[in-house]
C-alpha positions in Angstrom: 133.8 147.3 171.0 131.2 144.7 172.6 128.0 146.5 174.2 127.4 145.9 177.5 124.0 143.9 177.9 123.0 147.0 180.1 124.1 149.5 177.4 121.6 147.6 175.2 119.1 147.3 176.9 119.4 151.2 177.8 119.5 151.8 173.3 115.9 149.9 173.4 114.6 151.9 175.8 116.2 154.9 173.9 115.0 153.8 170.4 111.3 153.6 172.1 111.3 156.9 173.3 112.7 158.6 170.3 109.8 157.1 168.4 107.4 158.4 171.2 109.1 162.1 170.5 108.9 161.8 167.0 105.3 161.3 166.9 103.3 162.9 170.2 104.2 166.7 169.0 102.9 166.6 166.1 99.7 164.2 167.2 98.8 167.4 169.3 98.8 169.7 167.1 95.3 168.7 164.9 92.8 169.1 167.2 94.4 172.3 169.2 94.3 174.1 165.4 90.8 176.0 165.9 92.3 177.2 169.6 95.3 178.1 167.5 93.3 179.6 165.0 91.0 181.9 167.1 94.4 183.5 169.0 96.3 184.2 166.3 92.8 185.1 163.4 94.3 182.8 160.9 92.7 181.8 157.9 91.6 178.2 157.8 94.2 177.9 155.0 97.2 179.6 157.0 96.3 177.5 160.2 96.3 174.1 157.4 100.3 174.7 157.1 100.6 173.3 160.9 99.8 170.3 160.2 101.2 170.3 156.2 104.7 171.9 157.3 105.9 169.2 159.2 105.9 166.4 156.2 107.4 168.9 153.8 110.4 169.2 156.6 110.5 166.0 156.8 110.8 165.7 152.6 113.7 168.4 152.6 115.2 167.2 155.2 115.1 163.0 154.8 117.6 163.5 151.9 120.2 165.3 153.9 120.2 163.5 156.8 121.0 160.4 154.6 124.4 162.5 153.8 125.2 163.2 157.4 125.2 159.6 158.2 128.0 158.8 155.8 130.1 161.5 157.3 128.9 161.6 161.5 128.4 159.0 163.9 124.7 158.1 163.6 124.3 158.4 167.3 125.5 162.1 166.9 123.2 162.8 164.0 120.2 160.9 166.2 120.9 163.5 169.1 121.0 166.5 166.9 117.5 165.4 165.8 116.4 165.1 168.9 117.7 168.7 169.8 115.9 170.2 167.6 112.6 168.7 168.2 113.0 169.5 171.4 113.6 173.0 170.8 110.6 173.2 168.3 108.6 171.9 170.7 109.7 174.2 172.7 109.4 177.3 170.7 106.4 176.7 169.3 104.0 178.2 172.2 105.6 181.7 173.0 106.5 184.6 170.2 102.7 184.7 168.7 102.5 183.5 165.4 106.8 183.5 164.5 106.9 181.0 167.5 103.8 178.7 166.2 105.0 178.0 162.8 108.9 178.7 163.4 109.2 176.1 166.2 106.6 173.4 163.8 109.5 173.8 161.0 112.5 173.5 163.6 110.2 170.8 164.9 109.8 168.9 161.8 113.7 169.4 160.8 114.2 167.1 164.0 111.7 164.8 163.3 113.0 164.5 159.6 116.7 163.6 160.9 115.0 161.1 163.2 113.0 159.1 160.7 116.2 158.7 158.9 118.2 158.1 161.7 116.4 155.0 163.6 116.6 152.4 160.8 119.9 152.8 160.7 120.6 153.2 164.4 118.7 149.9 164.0 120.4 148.3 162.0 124.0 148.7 163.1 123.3 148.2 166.8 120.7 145.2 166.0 121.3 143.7 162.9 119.8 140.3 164.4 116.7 141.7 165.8 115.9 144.6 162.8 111.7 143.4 162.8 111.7 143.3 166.3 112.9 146.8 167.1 111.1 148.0 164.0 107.8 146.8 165.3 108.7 148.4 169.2 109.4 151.6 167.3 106.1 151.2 164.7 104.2 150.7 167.6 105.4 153.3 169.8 105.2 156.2 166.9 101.4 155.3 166.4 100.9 154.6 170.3 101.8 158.5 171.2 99.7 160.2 168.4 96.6 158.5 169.0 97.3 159.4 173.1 98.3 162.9 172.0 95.8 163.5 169.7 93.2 162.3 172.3 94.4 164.1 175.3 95.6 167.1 174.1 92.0 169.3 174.1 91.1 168.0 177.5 94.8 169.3 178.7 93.4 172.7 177.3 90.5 172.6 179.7 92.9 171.3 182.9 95.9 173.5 182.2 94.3 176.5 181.2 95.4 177.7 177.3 96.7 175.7 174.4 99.9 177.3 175.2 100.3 174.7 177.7 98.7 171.7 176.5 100.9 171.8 173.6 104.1 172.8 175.7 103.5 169.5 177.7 105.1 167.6 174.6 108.2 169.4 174.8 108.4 167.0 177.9 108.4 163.8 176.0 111.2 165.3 173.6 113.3 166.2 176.9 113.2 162.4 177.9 115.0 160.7 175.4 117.6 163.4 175.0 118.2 162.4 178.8 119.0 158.5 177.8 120.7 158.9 174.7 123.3 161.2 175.8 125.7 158.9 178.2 124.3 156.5 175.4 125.9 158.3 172.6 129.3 159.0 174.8 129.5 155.4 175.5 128.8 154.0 172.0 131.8 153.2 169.5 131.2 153.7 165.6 131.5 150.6 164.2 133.1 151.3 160.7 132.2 148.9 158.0 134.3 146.2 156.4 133.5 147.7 152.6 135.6 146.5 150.1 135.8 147.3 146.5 133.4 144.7 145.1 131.2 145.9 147.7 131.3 149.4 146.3 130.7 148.9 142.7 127.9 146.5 143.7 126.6 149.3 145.8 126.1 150.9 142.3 125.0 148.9 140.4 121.7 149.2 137.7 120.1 146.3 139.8 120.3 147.9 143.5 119.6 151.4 142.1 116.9 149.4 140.8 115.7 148.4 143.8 116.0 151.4 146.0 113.4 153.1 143.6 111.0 150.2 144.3 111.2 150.9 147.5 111.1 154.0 147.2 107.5 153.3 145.2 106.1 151.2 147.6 106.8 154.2 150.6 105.2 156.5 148.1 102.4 154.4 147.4 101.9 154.0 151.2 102.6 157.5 152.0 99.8 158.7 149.7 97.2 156.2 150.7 97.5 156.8 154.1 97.3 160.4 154.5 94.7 160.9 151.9 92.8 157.9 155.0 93.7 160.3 157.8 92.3 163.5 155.8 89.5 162.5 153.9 88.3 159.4 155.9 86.3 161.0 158.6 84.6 163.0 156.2 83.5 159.8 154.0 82.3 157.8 156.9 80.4 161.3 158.8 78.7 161.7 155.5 77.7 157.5 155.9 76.4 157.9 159.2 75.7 161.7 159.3 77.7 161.7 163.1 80.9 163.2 163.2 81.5 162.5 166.5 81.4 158.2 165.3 83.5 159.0 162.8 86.3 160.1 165.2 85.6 156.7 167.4 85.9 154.9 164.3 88.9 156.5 163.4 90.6 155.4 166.7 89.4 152.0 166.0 91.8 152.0 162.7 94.8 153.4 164.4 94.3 150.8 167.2 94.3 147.8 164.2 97.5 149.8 162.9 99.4 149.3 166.2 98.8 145.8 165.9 99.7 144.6 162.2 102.4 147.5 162.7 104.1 145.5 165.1 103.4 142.0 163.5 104.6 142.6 160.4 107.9 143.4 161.0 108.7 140.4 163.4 107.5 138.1 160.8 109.3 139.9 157.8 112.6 139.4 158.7 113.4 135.8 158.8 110.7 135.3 155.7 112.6 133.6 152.5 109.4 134.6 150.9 107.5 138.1 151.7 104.5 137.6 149.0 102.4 136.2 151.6 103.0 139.3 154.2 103.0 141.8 150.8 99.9 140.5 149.2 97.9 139.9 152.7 98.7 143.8 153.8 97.7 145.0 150.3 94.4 143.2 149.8 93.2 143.3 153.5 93.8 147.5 152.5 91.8 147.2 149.5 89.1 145.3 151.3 88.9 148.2 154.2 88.3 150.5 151.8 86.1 148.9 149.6 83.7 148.2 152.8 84.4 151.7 153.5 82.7 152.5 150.0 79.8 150.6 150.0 78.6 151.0 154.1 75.8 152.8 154.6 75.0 152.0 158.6 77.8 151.3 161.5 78.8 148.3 161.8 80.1 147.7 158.2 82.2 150.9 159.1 83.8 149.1 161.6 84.4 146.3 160.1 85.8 148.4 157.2 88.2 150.3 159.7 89.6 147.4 161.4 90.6 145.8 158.0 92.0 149.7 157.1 94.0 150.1 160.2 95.2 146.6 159.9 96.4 147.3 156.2 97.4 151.0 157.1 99.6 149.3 159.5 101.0 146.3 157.7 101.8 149.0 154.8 103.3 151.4 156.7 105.9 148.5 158.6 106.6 147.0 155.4 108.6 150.1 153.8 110.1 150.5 157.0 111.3 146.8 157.5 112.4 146.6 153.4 114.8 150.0 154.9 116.1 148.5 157.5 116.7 144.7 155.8 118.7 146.5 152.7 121.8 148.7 152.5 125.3 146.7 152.8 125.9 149.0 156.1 124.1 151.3 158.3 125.4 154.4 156.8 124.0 153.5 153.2 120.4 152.1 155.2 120.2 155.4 156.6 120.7 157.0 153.0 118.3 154.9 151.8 115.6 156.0 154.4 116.8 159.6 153.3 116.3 158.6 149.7 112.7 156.5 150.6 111.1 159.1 152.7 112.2 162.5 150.6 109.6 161.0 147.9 107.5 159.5 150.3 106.5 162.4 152.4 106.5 164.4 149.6 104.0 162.5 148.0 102.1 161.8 151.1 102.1 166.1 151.5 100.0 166.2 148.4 98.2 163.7 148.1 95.3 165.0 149.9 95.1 168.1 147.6 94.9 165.7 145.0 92.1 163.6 146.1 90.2 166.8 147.7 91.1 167.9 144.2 89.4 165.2 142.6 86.1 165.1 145.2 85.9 168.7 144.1 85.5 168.2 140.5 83.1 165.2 140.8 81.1 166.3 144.0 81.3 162.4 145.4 83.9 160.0 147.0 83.6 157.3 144.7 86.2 158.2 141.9 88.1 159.2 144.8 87.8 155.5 147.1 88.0 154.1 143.8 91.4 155.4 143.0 93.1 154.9 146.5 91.4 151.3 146.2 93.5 150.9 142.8 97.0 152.3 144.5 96.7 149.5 147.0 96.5 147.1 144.1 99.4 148.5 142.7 101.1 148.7 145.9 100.7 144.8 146.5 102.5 144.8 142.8 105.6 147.0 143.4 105.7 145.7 146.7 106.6 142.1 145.2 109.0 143.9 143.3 110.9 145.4 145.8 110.8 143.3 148.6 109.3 139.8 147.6 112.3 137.9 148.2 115.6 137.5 150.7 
């Protein structure tokens, strides 16, 4: 059945403000830890889990939620996640420490069906227009955890308690709920043509091939860029012995994300060839870094973090544009996400304990930088691999 322009217009809206609820909870949640912390006397390794459950959840999770889509209507399966990140949200500022860490895991179950969800959701309902609504989504993930992140402490001081502050997010999971229910009545499944050459090319060496390229290249990404938002302040505070810069600088990169994060998918799609966009996100990464490395005032730190964000950023949009662009339906783009993100969150969950591993034994961030500076060289190579050509 056609879509109304209307009804369209309303799943935009809808697919925007499913990103903003899939990010803003968990943006909170960082810098409200030591309030967290000090109420409930956790250790600084118990109150660590807040912030590490939620991309475990999201590894368990991604895999299963690539099953429900072959057996639900997506839209269904997109408004269960949103129920339960809503109810996380919810949950996770009343019954003491049960409620903290019980509604951050119910939280992250929701958020896990959603990552998997919106490519697909994407791709069925915009199969012309899969950069552009990857790049509103991109954006919008990143836009609401830098705000959350950023306003959450001050909430503390205007609303009175962390309880609160954080409770305020459950808000922004309410919202899309709101939209995508008379979405989800109105919508019609759109089952597939699939015939049989169809299915055995669907499992075939060469596309099983090429899922786990993909799934290297989110990997890759994954563990880059959470080993940058963990470790990163604490390489450039130790440059410029301020904290406090580091955090501006840091919001410098996630600005430059936003950006190439919103590029890079528009341009993607209708690319014949994708070395250019691959090998320019890749090496601009590198380059961050290695400015990064060797800085030893300010301003080659921010010239390093713009080139970072902008790689962290092009990265990032890449895996999720090579999702969305492959699959011979919606159903199997949503297993692939499932498939994709199960390794790359899992990855990205321990990479930091790797590379915090690794600072330990040699007391310095060089071996460290080095190594991160080498996995975005291989990422440019995989990349090519998975995604250089229509």
């Amino acid at each position: 059945m056609q879509k109304s322009v209307a009804t369209k217009n309303a799943m935009i809206i809808g697919v925007i403000l499913a990103a903003f609820a899939m990010r803003a909870p968990m943006g909170a949640v960082g810098p409200l830890v030591k309030f967290i912390q000090a109420d409930y006397e956790l250790s600084s390794r118990v109150a660590g889990l807040l912030t590490t459950i939620p991309l475990l959840t999201f590894a368990i999770t991604a895999p299963l939620a690539g099953q429900f889509a072959s057996r639900f209507r997506l839209s269904s399966v997109m408004m269960l996640g949103l129920l339960l990140t809503f109810a996380g949200c919810v949950l996770r500022p009343f019954l003491g420490t049960f409620g903290i860490f019980a509604g951050t895991v119910v939280m992250g179950t929701g958020i896990g069906i959603l990552n998997v969800m919106q490519p697909g959701i994407i791709r069925e309902h915009f199969p012309d227009q899969i950069g552009l609504l990857t790049g509103y989504y991109n954006v919008g993930m990143n836009l609401m955890v830098s705000i959350a992140a950023g306003i959450s402490v001050p909430l503390v001081s205007i609303l009175g308690s962390w309880n609160r502050s954080i409770m305020i997010w459950a808000l922004v999971a309410l919202i899309p709920i709101l939209f995508w229910l008379p979405i989800s009545r109105k919508l019609t499944q759109v089952t597939p043509v699939v015939n049989s050459m169809v299915k055995a090319a669907a499992k075939t060496t060469r596309l099983d091939k090429k899922f786990w390229l993909i799934t290297a290249y989110m990997g890759l990404q994954a563990f880059v860029f959470f080993n940058i938002m963990a470790w990163l302040p604490s390489v450039m505070a130790e440059r410029i012995n301020s904290i406090e810069y580091s955090g501006y600088l840091m919001l410098l990169l996630q600005l430059f994300s936003l950006i190439s994060g919103f590029i890079v998918p528009v341009l993607t799609q209708n690319m014949t060839s994708r070395t250019p966009i691959i090998f320019t996100g890749g090496f601009i990464y590198f380059l961050g870094l290695l400015v990064i490395q060797l800085s030893d005032s300010l301003f080659p730190l921010v010239l390093g973090c713009i080139l970072t964000g902008f790689g962290t950023g092009a990265c990032f949009s890449f895996a999720l544009i090579l999702i969305g662009l492959n699959g011979s339906s919606p159903e199997e783009t949503a297993r692939l996400a499932g498939f994709t993100q199960f390794f790359g969150y899992l990855v990205g969950a321990i990479g930091p304990f790797a590379i915090g591993a690794l600072y330990d034994l040699t007391g310095r961030w060089t071996l460290p930088m080095i190594t991160l500076m080498a996995l975005c060289v291989l990422m440019i190579m995989v990349g090519e691999k998975a995604g250089g050509y229509r």
